[in-house]
C-alpha positions in Angstrom: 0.0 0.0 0.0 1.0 3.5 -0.4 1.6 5.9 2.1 -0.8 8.0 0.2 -3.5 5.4 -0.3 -3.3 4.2 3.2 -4.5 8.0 4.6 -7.3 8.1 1.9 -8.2 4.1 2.9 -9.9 3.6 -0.2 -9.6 3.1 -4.1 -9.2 5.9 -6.6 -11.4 6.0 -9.3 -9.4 6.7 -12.6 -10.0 7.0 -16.2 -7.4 5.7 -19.0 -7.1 8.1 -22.2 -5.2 8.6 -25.2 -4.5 11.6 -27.1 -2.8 9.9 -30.7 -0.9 7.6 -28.7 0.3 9.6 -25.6 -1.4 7.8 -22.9 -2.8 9.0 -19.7 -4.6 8.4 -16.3 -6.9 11.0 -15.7 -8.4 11.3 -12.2 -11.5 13.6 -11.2 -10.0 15.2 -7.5 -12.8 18.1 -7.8 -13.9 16.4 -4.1 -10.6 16.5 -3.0 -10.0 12.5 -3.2 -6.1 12.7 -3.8 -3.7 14.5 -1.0 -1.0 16.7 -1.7 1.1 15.0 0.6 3.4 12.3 -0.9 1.4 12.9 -4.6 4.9 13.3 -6.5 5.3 9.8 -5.1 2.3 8.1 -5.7 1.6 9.8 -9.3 5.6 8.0 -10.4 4.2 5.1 -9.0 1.0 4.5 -11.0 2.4 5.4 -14.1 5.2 2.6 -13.8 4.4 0.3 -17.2 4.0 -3.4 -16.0 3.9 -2.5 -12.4 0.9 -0.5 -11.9 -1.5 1.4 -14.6 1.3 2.7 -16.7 1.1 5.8 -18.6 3.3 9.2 -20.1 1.5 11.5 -17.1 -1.2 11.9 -14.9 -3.8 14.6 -14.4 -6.2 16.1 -12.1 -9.2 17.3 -12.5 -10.1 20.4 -10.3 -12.9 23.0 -9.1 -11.9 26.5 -10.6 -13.5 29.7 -10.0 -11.8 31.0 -13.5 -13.1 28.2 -15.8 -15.1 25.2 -16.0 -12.3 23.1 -14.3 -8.7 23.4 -13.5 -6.4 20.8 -14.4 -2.8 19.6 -13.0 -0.9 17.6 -15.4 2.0 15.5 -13.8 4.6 13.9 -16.5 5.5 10.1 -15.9 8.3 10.7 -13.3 5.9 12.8 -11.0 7.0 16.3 -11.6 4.5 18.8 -12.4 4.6 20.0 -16.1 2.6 23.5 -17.2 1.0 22.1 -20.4 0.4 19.2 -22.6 -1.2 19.4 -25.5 -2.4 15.6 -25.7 -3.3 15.6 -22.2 -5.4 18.7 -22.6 -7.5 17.3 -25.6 -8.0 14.2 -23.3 -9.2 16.3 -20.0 -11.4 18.1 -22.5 -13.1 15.6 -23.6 -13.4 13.6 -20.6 -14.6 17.1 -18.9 -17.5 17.0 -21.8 -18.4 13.3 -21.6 -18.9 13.3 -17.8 -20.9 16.6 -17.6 -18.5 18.9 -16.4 -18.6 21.2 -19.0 -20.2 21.6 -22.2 -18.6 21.0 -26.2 -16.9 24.3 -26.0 -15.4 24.7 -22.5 -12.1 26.2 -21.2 -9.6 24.9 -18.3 -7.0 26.8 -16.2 -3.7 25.9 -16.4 -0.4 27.1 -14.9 0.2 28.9 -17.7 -3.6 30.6 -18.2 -7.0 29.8 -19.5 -7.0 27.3 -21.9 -10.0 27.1 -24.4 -11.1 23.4 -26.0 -13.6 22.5 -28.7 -14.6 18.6 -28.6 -16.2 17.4 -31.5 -17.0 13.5 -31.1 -13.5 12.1 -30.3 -11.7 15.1 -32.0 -10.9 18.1 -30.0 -9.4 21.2 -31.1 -7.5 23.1 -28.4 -5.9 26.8 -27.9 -2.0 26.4 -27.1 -0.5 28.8 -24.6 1.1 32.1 -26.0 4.8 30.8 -27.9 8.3 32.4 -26.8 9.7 33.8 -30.3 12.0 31.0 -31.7 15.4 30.6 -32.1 16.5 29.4 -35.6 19.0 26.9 -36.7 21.7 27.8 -34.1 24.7 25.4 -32.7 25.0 23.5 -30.2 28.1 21.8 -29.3 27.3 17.8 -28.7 30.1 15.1 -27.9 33.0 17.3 -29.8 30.9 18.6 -32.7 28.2 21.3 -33.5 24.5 20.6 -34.4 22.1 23.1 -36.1 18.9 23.2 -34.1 16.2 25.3 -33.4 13.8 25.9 -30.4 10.7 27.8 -29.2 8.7 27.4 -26.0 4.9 26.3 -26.0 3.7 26.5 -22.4 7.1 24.1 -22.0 10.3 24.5 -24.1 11.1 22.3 -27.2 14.3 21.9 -29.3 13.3 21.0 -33.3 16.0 19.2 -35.6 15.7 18.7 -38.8 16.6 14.7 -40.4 17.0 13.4 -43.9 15.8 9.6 -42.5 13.7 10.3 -39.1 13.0 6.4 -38.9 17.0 6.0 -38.3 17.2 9.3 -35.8 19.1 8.5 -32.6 16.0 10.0 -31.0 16.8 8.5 -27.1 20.6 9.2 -27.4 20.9 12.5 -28.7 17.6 13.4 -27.1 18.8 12.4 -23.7 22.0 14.9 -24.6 20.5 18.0 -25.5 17.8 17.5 -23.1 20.1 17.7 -20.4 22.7 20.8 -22.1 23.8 22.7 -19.4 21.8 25.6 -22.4 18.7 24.8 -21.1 19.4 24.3 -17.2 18.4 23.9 -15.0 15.0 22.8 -16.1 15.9 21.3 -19.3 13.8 21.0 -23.0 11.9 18.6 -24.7 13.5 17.3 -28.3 12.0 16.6 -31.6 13.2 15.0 -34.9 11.3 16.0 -37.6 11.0 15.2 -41.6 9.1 16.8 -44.2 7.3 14.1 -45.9 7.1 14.7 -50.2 3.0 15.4 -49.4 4.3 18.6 -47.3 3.3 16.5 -43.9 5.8 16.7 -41.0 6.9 13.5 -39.2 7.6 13.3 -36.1 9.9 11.9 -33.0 10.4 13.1 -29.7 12.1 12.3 -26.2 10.4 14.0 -23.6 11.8 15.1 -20.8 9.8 13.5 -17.4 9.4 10.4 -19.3 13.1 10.6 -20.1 12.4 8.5 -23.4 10.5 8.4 -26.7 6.5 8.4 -26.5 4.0 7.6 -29.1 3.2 11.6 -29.8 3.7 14.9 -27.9 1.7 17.7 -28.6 3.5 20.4 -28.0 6.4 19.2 -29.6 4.1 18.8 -32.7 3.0 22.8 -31.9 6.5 23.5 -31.9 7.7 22.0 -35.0 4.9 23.2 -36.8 5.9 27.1 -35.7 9.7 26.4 -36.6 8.6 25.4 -39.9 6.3 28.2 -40.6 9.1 30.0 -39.5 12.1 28.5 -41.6 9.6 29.0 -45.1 8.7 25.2 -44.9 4.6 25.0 -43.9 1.7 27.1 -43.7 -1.4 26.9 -41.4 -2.8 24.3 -40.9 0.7 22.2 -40.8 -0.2 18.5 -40.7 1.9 16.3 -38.5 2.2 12.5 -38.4 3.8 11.1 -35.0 5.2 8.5 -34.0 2.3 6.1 -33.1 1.1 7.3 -37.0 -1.7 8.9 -35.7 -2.1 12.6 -37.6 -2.5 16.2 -35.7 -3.1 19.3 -37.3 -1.8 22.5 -35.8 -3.8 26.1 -36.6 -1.9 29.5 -36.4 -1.8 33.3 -37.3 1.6 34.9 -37.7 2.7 38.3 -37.6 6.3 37.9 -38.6 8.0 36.1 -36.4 5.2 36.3 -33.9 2.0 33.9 -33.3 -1.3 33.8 -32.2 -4.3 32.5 -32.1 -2.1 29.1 -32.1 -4.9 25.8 -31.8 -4.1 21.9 -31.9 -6.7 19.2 -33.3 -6.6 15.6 -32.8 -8.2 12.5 -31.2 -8.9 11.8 -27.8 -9.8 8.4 -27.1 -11.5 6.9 -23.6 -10.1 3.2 -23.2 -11.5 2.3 -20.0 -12.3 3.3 -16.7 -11.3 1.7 -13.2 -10.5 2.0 -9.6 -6.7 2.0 -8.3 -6.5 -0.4 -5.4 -3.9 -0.7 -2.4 -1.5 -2.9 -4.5 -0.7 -0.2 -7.1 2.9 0.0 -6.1 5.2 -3.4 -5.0 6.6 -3.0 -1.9 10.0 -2.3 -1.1 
């Protein structure tokens, strides 16, 4: 049992979601059922593939007096992250199935209001106000330079640029820059993108929190699709194909090298619902 679930003394109800192949357990605390006390803990815990749920992060769902609901979303390792673009379309559209809120709706985040559109399983949703990017600038990895580029979308993201994206070292080099003493102390998020002949971008990316590669990240999607817009290479709306092969489409306006108005569409999927019992963690 965990320390956690031992003061609560009884089972969490949970939901299991997946936003194009980034999955997540979605929990509905609006009554207060999880502490904050040992949560960092308890959240690394359930997401542990094989041992307990599994999933890329965790999120609850809380009262707001700003917006229909407030959500914390918690990457894989327990840490509190400000956005996630996969993980919003899934709160939204478990807020719209269970009543919370209505089709159009809007969550607070740590980095503002948020506002969502669900349509069936699609859901289109507003992205947090991007930093300006930084284009094709070195970086010096394991005695050589690298051309890169970066912006930040609610959380920061490096985007390279491959010839053969299916043969990108994404966990090696990934795990590298995502630790460069450049983006300390916090560190970034890294994508590996290709432009496919039909003008859609492919897409990899190690993720810092899960400290690997996931099926799809959302923001990292939002952030190649800016960088591209940027370098010449795509136009609203930019198509993106991820890793899991599921397709999002990102929706922008640009003033120079500034956006707005910046939206992400894509599925969100309910796979099942359930209860986490005492046994969720093995005991040391």
């Amino acid at each position: 049992m965990t320390k956690l679930q031992s003061r609560i003394g009884r089972a969490i109800p949970f939901y299991k979601m997946s936003g194009s192949g980034n999955d997540f357990i979605l929990v509905d605390n609006r009554d207060n059922i999880v502490p904050e006390n040992g949560l960092s803990e308890w959240i690394a815990s359930v997401c542990r593939r094989k041992h307990s749920v599994g999933a890329d992060g965790l999120i609850l769902i809380e009262n707001s007096e700003r917006a229909d609901f407030r959500w914390r979303f918690f990457n894989a390792d327990g840490g509190e992250a400000e956005m996630c673009g996969n993980g919003g379309r899934c709160a939204a559209r478990l807020a719209c199935l269970k009543g919370i809120a209505g089709p159009r709706l809007s969550f607070e985040t740590r980095v503002g209001v948020i506002r969502a559109e669900v349509t069936d399983k699609r859901v289109k949703l507003e992205m947090p106000q991007p930093s300006s990017a930084e284009i094709d600038y070195p970086i010096h990895l394991e005695g050589k330079d690298l051309t890169i580029s970066s912006i930040t979308v609610g959380v920061p993201h490096v985007v390279i640029w491959v010839s053969r994206l299916g043969e990108a070292p994404v966990f090696e080099t990934g795990r590298l820059i995502r630790y460069h003493e450049r983006y300390a102390p916090a560190g970034t998020n890294v994508n590996f993108v290709e432009t496919l002949t039909d003008g859609t971008i492919a897409i990899r990316t190690y993720e810092r929190g899960v400290e690997g590669e996931t099926m799809a990240c959302g923001t990292g999607s939002v952030a190649a699709a800016l960088i591209a817009a940027v370098k010449g290479i795509a136009v609203s709306p930019v198509r993106l194909q991820v890793y899991g092969g599921y397709v999002l489409k990102v929706y922008f306006e640009r003033d120079g090298s500034n956006f707005h108005d910046v939206f992400l569409e894509g599925d969100a999927r309910l796979i099942y619902e359930g209860r986490l019992l005492e046994e969720d963690k093995i005991e040391d």
